[in-house]
C-alpha positions in Angstrom: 24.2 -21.9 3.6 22.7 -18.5 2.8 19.0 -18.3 2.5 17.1 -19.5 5.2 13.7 -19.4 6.2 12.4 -18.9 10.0 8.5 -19.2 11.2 7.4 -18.1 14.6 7.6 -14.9 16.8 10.0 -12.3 17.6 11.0 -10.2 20.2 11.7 -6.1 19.2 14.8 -5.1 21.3 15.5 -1.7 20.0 12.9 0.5 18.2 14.0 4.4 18.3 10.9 5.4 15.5 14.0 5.0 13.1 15.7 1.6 13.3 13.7 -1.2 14.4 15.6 -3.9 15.7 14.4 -7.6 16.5 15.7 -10.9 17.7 14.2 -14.6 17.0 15.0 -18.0 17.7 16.0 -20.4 15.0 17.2 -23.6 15.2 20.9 -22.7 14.8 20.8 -19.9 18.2 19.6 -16.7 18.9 19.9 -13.9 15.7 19.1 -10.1 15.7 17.7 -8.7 12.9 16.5 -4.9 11.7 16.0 -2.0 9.6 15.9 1.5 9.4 11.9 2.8 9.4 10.7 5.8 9.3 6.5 6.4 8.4 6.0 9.8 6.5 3.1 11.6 7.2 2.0 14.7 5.8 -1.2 17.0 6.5 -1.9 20.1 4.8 -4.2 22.8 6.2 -6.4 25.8 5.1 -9.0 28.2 5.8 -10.3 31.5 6.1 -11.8 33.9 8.7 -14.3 36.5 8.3 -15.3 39.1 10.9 -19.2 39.3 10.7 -19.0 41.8 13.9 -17.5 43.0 17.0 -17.8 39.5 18.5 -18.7 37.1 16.0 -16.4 36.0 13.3 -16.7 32.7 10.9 -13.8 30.4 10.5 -13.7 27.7 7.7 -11.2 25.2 7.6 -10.6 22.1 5.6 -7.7 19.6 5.8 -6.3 16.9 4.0 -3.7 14.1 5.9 -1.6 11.5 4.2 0.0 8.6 5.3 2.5 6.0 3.9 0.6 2.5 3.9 0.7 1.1 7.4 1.1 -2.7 6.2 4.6 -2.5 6.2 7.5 -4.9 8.3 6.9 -2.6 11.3 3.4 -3.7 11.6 4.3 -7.4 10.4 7.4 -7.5 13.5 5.1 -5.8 16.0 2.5 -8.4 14.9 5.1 -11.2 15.6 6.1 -9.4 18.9 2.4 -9.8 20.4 2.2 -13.8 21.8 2.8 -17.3 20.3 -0.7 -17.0 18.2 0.5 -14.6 16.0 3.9 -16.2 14.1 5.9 -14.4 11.1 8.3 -15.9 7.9 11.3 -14.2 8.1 13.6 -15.1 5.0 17.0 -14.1 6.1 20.4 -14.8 5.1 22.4 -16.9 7.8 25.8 -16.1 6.8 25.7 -12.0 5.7 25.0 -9.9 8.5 26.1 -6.0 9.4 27.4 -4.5 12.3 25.5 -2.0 13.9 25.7 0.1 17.4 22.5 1.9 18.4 22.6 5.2 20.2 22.7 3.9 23.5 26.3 1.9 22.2 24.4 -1.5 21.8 26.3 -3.1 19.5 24.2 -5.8 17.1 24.8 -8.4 14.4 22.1 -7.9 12.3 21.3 -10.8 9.7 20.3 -9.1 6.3 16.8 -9.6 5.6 15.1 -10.6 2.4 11.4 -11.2 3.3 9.1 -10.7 6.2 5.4 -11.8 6.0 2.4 -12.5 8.5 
């Protein structure tokens, strides 16, 4: 077997704002699953100030922040993660997985992923 396809919730074990790591139930046992995540946000800044007198000045400042798109598998795991009313597909591959230790020296067998969706 290889591809296989999963539908319901998941639990998030590990999530260090860098690797996310989750577990779900298929029929064949418990499997761990994750990937590395990491949301780039950017916000750039200027302005000017004037000093009308003594004590009064005037300060003008604009802004502009970016964001990557938040609809990404974090969201769609931590969706999964909230209760039995909120179930994920999770296309995995049941017989490929990678060893990975967290830094806390959890070791996991993580299942590659191909496709998460909710």
């Amino acid at each position: 077997m290889s591809a296989q396809t999963f539908n319901g919730n998941v639990e998030i074990v590990w999530d260090d704002s860098v690797v996310l790591i989750f577990s779900f139930q298929p029929p064949s046992g418990k499997l761990f699953a994750g990937f590395m995540h990491q949301i780039l946000s950017v916000q750039l800044t200027q302005g000017s100030q004037t000093q009308i007198s003594p004590i009064l000045q005037s300060v003008q400042q604009s802004s502009v922040q970016l964001a990557l798109d938040p609809a990404t598998w974090v969201e769609t795991i931590k969706t999964g993660a909230r209760g039995t009313n909120n179930p994920i597909t999770i296309v995995y591959d049941d017989t490929t997985n990678v060893n990975y230790t967290n830094s806390l020296a959890q070791p996991f067998q993580l299942q590659l992923l191909y496709s998460i969706a909710g």
